[in-house]
DRENVOBA-721865 format. One record per residue (C-alpha): residue number from 0; x, y, z. Coordinates in Angstrom, 2 decimals. Example, Ala and Ser with C-alpha at 12.3 -4.5 7.8 and 13.67 -1.06 7.14 Angstrom:
BEGIN
  seq     east    north       up
    0    12.30    -4.50     7.80
    1    13.67    -1.06     7.14
# end
This chain:
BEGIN
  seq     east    north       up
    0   156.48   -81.55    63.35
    1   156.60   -81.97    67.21
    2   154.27   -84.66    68.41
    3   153.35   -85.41    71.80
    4   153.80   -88.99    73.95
    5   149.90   -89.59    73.50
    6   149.95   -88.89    69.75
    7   153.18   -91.88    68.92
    8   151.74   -93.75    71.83
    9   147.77   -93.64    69.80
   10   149.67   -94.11    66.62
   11   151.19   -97.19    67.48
   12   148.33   -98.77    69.23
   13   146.36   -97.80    65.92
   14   149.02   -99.17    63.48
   15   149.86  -102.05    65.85
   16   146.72  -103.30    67.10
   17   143.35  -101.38    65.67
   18   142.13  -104.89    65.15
   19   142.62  -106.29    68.23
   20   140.61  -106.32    71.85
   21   141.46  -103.79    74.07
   22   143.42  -105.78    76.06
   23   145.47  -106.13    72.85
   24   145.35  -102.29    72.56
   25   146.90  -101.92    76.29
   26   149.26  -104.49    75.69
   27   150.90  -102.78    72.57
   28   150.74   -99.60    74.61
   29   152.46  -101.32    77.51
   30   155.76  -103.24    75.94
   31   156.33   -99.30    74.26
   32   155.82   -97.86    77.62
   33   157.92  -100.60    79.19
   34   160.25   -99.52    76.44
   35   161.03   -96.14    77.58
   36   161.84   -97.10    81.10
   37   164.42   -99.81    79.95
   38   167.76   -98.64    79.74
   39   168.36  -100.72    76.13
   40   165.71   -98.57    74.26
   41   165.40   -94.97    74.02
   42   164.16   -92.80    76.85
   43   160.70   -91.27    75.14
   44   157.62   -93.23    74.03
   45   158.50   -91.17    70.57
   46   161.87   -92.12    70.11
   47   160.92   -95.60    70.95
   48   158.13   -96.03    68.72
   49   160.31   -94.23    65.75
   50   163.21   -96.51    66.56
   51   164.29   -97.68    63.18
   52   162.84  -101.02    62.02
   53   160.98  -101.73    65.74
   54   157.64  -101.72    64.40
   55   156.63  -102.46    60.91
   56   153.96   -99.77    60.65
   57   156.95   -97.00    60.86
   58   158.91   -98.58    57.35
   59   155.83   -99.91    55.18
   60   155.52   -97.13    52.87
   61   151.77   -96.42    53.40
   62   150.81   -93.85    55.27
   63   150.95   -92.95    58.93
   64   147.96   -90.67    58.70
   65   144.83   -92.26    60.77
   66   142.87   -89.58    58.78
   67   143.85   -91.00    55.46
   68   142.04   -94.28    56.11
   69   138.77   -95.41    55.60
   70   135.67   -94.54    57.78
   71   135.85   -97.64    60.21
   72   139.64   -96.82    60.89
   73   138.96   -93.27    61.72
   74   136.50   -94.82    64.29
   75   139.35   -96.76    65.66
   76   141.84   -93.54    65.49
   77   139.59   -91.87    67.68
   78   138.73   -94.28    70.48
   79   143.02   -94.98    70.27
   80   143.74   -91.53    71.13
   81   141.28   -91.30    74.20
   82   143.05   -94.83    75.48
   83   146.27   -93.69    74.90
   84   145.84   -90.78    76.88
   85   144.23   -92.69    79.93
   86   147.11   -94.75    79.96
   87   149.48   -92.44    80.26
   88   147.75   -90.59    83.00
   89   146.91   -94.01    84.69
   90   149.47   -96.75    84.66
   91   147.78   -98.52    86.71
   92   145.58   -99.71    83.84
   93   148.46  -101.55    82.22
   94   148.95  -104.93    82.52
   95   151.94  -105.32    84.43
   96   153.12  -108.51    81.70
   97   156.75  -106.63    81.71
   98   156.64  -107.24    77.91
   99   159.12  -105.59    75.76
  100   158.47  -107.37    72.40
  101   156.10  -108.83    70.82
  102   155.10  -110.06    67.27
  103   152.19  -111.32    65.15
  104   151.44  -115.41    65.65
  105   151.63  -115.64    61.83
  106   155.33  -114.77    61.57
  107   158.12  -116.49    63.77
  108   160.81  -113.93    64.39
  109   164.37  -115.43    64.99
  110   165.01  -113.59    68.33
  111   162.06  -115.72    70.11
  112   164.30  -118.17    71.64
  113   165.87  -115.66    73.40
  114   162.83  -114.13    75.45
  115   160.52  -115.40    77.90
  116   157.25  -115.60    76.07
  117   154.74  -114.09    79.06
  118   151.30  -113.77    77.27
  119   149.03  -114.32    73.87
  120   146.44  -111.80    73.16
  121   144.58  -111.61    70.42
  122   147.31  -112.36    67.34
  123   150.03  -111.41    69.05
  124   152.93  -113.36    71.36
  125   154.71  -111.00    74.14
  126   157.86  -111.52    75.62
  127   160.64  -110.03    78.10
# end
């Protein structure tokens, strides 16, 4: 199964962030975009976002079908895709943060200490 930049980009928005504002959304979408143009991750928004154990959506065990999920998620899934697609085609909607991490507030990953933390949105904590 091929899938496109918008589709892995939309999928891990929606796994990432369904919940959150759409600032949150963009964000999420931003530190995997930012991803792909740093020379430490991979070089497509696919193989970044499939990177093994980068996001925790990608190793739960539940599915990674947005169709599978109840009616208020498919709702999400479908406003997700259209965002992801407007971001790709206009950049100039991201934030410009420079993000490449981030992580829910609840947890307290040991690699914080070594990244500048450069915004809080919604639940989450970004760094570079």
């Amino acid at each position: 199964l091929m899938m496109t930049a918008a589709m892995c980009l939309a999928l891990n928005m929606f796994f990432e962030a369904r919940n959150e504002s759409l600032i949150g959304q963009v964000m999420v979408a931003e530190v995997t975009l930012n991803r792909v143009v740093d020379a430490r991750f991979p070089d497509t928004v696919c193989e970044v976002v499939w990177q093994d154990k980068q996001f925790s959506w990608t190793h739960d065990g539940k599915t990674d079908n947005p169709n599978k999920l109840p009616h208020v998620d498919r709702e999400a899934w479908r406003w997700i895709k259209v965002l992801a697609d407007i971001l790709l085609e206009e950049p100039e909607y991201l934030t410009k943060t420079g993000a490449l991490y981030y992580h829910a507030e609840y947890v307290n990953p040991y690699w914080t200490d070594h990244y500048e933390r450069v915004a809080v949105e919604g639940t989450h904590i970004f760094y570079k």
